[in-house]
BADREN-773852 format. One record per residue (C-alpha): x, z, y; residue in one letter. Coordinates in steps of 0.001 Angstrom, whole numbers, plus 500000, padded with zeros to 6 digits. Example, Ala and Ser with C-alpha at 12.3 -4.5 7.8 and 13.67 -1.06 7.14 Angstrom:
BEGIN
<site <512300 507800 495500> a>
<site <513670 507140 498940> s>
end
This chain:
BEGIN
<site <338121 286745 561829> x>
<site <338847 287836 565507> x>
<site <342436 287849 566924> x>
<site <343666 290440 568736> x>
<site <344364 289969 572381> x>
<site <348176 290728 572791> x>
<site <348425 293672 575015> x>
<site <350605 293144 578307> x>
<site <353611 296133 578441> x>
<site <352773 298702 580620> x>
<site <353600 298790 583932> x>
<site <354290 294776 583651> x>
<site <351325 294281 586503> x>
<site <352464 296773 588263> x>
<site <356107 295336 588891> x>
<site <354304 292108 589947> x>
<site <351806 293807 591949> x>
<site <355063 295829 593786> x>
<site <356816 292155 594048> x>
<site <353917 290722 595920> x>
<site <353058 293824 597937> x>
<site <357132 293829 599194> x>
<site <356537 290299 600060> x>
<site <353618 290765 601725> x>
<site <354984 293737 603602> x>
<site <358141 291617 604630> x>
<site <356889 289260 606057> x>
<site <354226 291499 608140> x>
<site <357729 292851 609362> x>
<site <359332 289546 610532> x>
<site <355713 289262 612409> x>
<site <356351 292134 614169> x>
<site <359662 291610 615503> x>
<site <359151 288448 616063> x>
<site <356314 289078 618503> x>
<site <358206 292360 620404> x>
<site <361019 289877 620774> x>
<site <359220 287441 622526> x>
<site <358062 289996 625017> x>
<site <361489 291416 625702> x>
<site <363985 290611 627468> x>
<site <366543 292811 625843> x>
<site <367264 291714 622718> x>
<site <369479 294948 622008> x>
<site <365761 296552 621749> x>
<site <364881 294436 619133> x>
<site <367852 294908 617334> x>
<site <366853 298878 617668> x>
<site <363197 298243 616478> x>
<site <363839 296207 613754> x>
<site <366693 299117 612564> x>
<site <364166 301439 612497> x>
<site <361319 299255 610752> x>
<site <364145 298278 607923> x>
<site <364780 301950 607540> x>
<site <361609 303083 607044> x>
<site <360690 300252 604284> x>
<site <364125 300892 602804> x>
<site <363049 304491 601810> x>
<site <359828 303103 600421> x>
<site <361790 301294 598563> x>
<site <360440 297937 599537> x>
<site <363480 296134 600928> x>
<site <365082 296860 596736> x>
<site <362428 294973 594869> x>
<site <362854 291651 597671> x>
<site <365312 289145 598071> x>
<site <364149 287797 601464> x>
<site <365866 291045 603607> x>
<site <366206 289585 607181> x>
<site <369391 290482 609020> x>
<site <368622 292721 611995> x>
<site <371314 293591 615307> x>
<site <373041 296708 615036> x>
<site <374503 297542 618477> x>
<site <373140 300122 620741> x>
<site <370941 299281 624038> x>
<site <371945 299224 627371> x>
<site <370253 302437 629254> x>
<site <367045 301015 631439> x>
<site <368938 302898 634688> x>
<site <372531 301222 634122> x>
<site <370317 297740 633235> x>
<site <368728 298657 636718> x>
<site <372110 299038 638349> x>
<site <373253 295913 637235> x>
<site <370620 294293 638320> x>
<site <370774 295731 642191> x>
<site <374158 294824 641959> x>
<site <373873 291218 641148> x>
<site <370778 291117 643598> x>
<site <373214 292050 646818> x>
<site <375761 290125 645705> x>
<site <374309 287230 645455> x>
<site <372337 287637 648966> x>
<site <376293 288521 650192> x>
<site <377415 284891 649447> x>
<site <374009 283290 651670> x>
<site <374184 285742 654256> x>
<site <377001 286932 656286> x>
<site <376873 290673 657568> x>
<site <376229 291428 660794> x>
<site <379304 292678 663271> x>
<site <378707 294832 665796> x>
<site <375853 296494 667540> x>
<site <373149 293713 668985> x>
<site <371877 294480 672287> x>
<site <373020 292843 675728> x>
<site <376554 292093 676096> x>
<site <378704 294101 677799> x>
<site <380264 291040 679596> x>
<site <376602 290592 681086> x>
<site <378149 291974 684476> x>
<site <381478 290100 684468> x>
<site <379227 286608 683562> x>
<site <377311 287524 686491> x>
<site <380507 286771 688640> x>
<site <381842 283992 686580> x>
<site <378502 282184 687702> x>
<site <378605 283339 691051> x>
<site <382109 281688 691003> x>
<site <380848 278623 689153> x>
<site <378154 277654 691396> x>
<site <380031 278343 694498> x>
<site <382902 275637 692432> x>
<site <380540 273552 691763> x>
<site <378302 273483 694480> x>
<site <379020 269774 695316> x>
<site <378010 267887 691638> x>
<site <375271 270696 691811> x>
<site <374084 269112 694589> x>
<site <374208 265593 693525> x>
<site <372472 266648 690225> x>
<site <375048 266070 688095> x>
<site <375890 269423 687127> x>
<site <373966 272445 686902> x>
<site <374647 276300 685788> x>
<site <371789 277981 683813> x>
<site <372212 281904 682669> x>
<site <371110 281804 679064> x>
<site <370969 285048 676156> x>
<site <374486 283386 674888> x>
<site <376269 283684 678349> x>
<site <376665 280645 681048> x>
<site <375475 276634 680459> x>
<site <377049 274251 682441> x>
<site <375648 270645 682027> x>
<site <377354 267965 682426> x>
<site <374681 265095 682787> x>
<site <376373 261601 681346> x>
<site <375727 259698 684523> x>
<site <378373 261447 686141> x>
<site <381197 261621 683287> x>
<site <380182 258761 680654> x>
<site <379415 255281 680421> x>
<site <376899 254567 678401> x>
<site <378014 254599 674573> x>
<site <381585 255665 675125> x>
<site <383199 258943 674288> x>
<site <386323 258911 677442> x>
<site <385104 260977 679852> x>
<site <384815 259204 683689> x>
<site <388418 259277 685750> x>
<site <386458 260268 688672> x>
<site <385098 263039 686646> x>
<site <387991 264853 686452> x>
<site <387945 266856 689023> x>
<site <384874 268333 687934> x>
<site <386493 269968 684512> x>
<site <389571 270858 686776> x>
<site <387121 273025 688764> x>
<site <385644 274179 685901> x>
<site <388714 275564 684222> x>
<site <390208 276967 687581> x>
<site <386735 279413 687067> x>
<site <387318 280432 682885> x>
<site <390896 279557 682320> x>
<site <392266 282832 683273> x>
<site <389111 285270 682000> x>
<site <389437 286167 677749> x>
<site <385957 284052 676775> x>
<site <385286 281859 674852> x>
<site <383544 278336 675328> x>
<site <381525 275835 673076> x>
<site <381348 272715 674035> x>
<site <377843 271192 672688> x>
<site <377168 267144 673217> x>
<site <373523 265695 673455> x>
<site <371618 262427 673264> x>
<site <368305 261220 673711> x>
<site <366519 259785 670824> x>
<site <367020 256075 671558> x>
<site <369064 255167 668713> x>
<site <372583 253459 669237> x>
<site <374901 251283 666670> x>
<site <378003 249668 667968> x>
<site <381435 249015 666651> x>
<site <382398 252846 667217> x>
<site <379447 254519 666860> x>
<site <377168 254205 664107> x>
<site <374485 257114 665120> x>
<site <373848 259438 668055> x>
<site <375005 262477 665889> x>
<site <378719 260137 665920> x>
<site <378770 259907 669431> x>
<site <377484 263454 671057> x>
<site <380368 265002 668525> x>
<site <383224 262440 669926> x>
<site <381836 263430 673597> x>
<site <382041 266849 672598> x>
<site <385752 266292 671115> x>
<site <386901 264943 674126> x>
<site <386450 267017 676391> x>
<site <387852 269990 673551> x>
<site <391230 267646 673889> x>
<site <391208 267429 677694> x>
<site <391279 271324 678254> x>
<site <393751 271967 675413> x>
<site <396526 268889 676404> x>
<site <395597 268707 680182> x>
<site <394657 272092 681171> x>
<site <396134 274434 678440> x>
<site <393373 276145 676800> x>
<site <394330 278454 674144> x>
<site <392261 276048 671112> x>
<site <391585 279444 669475> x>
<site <388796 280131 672600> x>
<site <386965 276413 672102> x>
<site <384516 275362 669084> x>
<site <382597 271552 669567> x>
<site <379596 270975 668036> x>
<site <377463 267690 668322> x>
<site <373309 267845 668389> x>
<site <372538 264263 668506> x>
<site <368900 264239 669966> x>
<site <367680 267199 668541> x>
<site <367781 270169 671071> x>
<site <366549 267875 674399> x>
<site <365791 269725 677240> x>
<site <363130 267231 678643> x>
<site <361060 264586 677078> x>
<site <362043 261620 676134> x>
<site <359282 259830 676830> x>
<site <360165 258796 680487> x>
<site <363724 257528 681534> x>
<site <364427 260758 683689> x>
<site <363938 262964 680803> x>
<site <365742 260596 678512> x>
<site <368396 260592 681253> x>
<site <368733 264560 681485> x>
<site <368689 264677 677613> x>
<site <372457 262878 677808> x>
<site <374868 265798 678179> x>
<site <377358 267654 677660> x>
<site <377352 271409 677966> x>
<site <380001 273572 678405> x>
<site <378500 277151 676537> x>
<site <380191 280347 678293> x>
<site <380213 283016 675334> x>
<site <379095 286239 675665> x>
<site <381616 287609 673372> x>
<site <385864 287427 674811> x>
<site <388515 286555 672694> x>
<site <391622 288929 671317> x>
<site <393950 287163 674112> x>
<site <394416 284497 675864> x>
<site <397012 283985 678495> x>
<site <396087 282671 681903> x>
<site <395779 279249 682421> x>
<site <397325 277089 685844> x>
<site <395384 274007 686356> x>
<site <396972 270661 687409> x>
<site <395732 268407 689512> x>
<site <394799 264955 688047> x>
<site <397883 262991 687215> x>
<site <400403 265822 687681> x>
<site <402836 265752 684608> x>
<site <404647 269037 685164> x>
<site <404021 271102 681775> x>
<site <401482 273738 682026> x>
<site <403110 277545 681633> x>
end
C-alpha cells in the first residue's frame, strides 16, 4: 500500500527561498559599502550611499523579511568646494607657522648711499689696525663687515676683549653711534677644537666673544641694545682654510655686521675715552 507524500503548504518554499535571497542580498550590500568606504575619504559619502542602497531594498521589501539590517550614517555631506576651502585654508596656515612673510619690497637698500659714507668714514678711522692687518672693512649685500681678527683683541681661549684693544671699538662707535642702524655682532673660530674649564666647544666661546663686545657698547659706549643682535658661528662660516695656520688664524674673528636696514630711533651716542667714568648722555 503506498503512502502519500505529505504535501508542503503553499508558498512555504517560497518564504524560505525570500529568507535566503534577503540574506544573500544583505550581505552583497555590506560588500558594497564596505569597499566604497575604503576608497573614500569622506565617510559622510558613505553614510549617503548606504541611505540610498537601504532605501531602495526597503521598498523591495528585503530589509522586512531580515534581521541582520546594518545601521547606516544619516547626516548630510560636506559640499566638495567648501571641503576644498578647508583644505586651502589649513594648507596656508600651516605653511604661515614655518614661514614668516616677507616685509617690504626686496631690491637694494636705500641706505646703499649713506653705507657708502659710513665706510668711507670707517676706513679713514680705521686706517691704522687696517694697516697692521688686524682689522679690515668689506662691503657685503647685508651692509658693512668689520673684522676684528683675534690676534689683536683676544687671547687665545678667552672671551675679555684685549685692554689695548679698546681703542679700536671706541673708533668704531665714534663712526655708527650717532647714524639709526643697526649692528650684529657675529663671533668665529677655526675648526681646531677647544675644551677648558670655561669653554666646552667653539660654538661656547665665539657666542661669549660675541657677548662681550654686545656688553662693551651698551655699558661703555651707550648703544641703544634695541640696535645690537650677537650670534655665535663656531667654525662654520670660515673665510679661509683651515688647513694652514694663516687661514686658521684669519678664521678667529669677530665681525661687527653694519645692517642695511635703520632702526625706529636711536639717540646719538658720545664716546668716552678708555677709563673715563663720566656717565654717557
Amino acid at each position: 500500500m503506498r503512502r502519500r507524500r505529505r504535501k508542503q503548504p503553499e508558498g512555504e518554499n517560497h518564504e524560505r527561498w525570500l529568507i535566503s535571497y534577503a540574506d544573500f542580498i544583505t550581505l552583497l550590500f555590506a560588500f558594497f559599502v564596505v569597499l566604497y568606504s575604503s576608497a573614500q575619504v569622506d565617510k559622510r559619502r558613505v553614510g549617503q550611499l548606504a541611505i540610498a542602497i537601504q532605501v531602495a531594498f526597503q521598498q523591495m521589501g528585503v530589509f522586512d523579511a531580515s534581521n541582520t539590517r546594518p545601521a547606516v550614517a544619516n547626516s548630510e555631506p560636506m559640499p566638495f568646494s567648501n571641503v576644498q576651502m578647508v583644505e586651502n585654508q589649513e594648507r596656508v596656515q600651516s605653511m604661515g607657522r614655518l614661514v614668516n612673510a616677507p616685509r617690504g619690497e626686496l631690491g637694494e637698500s636705500p641706505d646703499r648711499a649713506d653705507l657708502n659714507e659710513i665706510q668711507r668714514q670707517l676706513k679713514t678711522a680705521l686706517a691704522g689696525q687696517i694697516e697692521k692687518h688686524t682689522v679690515s672693512v668689506t662691503p657685503t649685500k647685508e651692509g658693512i663687515v668689520v673684522s676684528l681678527r683675534e690676534m689683536g683683541f683676544f687671547d687665545s681661549g678667552s672671551a675679555s676683549l684685549r685692554p689695548e684693544a679698546e681703542p679700536t671699538l671706541a673708533d668704531f662707535v665714534r663712526v655708527i653711534g650717532p647714524r639709526r642702524i643697526r649692528v650684529r655682532i657675529e663671533g668665529h673660530t677655526d675648526n681646531v677644537p677647544i675644551h677648558n674649564t670655561r669653554f666646552a666647544s667653539n660654538w661656547e666661546l665665539s657666542t661669549a666673544r660675541a657677548t662681550e663686545i654686545i656688553k662693551l657698547l651698551i655699558t661703555r659706549y651707550g648703544i641703544a641694545p634695541s640696535r645690537l643682535s650677537a650670534s655665535g658661528y663656531s667654525e662654520f662660516y670660515p673665510v679661509a682654510s683651515n688647513v694652514t695656520l694663516e687661514g686658521r688664524a684669519m678664521n678667529r674673528r669677530i665681525d661687527l655686521v653694519i645692517l642695511n636696514s635703520q632702526t625706529d630711533s636711536a639717540p646719538p651716542v658720545s664716546v668716552k675715552a678708555p677709563g673715563d667714568s663720566s656717565q654717557t648722555p
